[in-house]
PAKETOR-417756 format. One line per 5 residues: their letters; for each residue x, y, z of C-alpha. Coordinates in pm, 1 decimal. Layout:
a = X:Y:Z ~ ... .
// end
This chain:
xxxxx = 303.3:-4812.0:-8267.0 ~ 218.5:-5038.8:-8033.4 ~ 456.3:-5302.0:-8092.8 ~ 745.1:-5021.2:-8090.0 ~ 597.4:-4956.2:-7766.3 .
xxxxx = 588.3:-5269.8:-7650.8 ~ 967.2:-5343.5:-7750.8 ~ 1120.6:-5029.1:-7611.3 ~ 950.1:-5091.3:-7261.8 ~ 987.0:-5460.6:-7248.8 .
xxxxx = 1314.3:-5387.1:-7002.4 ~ 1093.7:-5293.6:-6756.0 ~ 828.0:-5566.6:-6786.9 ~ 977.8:-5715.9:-6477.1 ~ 872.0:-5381.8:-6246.9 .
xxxxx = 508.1:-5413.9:-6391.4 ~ 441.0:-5730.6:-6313.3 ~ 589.3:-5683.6:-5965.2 ~ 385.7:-5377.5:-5913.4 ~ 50.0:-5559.7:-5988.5 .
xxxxx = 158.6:-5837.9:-5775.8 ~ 240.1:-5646.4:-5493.1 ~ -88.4:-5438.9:-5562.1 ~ -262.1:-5784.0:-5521.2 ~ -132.8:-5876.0:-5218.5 .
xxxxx = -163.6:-5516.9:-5035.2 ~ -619.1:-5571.9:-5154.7 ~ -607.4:-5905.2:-4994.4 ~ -430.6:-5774.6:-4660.7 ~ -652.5:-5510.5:-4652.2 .
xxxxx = -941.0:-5732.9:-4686.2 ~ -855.1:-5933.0:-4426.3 ~ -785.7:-5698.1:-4206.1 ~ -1196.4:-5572.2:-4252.8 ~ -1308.6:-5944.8:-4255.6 .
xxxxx = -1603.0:-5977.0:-4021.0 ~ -1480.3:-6315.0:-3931.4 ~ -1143.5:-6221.3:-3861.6 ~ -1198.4:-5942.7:-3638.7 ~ -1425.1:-6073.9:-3452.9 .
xxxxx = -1226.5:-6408.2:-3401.9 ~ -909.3:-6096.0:-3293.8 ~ -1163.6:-5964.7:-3041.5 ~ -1253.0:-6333.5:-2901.6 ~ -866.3:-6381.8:-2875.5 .
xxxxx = -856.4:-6089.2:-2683.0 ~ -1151.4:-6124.5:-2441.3 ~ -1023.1:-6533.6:-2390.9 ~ -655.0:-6353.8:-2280.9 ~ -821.6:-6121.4:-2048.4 .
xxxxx = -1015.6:-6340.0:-1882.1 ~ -731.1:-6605.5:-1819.6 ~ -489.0:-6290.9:-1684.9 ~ -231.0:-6362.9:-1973.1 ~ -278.3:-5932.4:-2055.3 .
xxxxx = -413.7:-5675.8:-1837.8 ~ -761.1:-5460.8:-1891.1 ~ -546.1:-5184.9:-2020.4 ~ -388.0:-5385.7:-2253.7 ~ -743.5:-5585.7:-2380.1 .
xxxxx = -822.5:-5185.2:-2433.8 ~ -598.2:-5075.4:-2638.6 ~ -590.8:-5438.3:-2847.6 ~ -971.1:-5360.8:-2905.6 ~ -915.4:-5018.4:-3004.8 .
xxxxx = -716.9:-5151.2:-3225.6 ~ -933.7:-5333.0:-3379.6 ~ -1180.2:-5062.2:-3399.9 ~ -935.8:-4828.5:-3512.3 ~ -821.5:-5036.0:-3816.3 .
xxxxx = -1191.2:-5060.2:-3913.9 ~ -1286.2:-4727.9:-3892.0 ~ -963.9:-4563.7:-4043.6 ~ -1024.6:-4436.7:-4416.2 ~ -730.1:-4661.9:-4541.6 .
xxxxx = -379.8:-4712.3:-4502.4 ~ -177.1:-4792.8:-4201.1 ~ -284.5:-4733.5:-3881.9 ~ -122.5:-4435.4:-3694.0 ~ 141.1:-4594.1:-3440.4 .
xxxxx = 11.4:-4718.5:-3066.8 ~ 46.3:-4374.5:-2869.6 ~ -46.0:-4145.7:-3170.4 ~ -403.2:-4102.9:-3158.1 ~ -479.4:-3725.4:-3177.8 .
xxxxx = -792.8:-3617.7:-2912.5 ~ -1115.1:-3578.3:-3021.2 ~ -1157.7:-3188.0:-3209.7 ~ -1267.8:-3036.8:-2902.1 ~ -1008.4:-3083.1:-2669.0 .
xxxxx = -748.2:-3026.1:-2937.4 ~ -935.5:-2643.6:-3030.7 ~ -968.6:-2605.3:-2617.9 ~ -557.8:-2661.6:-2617.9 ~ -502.3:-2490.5:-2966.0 .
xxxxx = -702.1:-2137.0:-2756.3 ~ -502.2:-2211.9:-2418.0 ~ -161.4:-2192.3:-2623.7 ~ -285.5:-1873.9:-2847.4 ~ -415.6:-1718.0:-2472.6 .
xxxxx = -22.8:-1832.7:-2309.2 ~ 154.4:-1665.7:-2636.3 ~ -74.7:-1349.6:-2589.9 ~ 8.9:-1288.9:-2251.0 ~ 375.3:-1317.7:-2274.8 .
xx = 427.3:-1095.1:-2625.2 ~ 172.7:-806.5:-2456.6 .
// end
């Protein structure tokens, strides 16, 4: 059964081997991207820029956040720059304002 198997999905051999090669490169990216070394040597680049006025200290803020962003998210891409959702508290503060604003205008 196996070599029926074998024979009858041999057409898509190609795909397979594509899909574990791409699977390898996405593990090494990611581990890269968590290197110690390499985020630290991204902050240094960062900090050197700052301090010889090539970006501003909004800009060496949100390059560090970043950083810390990419190492604290659970996995996959990082949401784009501009994106980041407030912390729970504000966002349930602004979720009651909005329920208090629909209340007053229906009643």
């Amino acid at each position: 059964m196996d070599i029926l198997w074998s024979l009858l999905t041999l057409p898509y051999a190609p795909v397979r081997g594509l899909t574990s090669v791409v699977k390898v490169i996405a593990r090494e990216a990611e581990s890269k991207q968590r290197n110690p070394v390499d985020v630290r040597r991204e902050l240094e680049e960062l900090e050197r820029a700052a301090a010889a006025g090539e970006i501003t200290p909004e800009e060496l803020d949100r390059g560090q956040q970043r950083v810390l962003d990419r190492l604290t998210s659970s996995g996959g891409a990082p949401p784009p720059a501009g994106t980041r959702r407030p912390p729970p508290s504000v966002r349930r503060r602004s979720a009651d304002r909005r329920r208090g604003q629909q209340r007053g205008r229906g009643g």
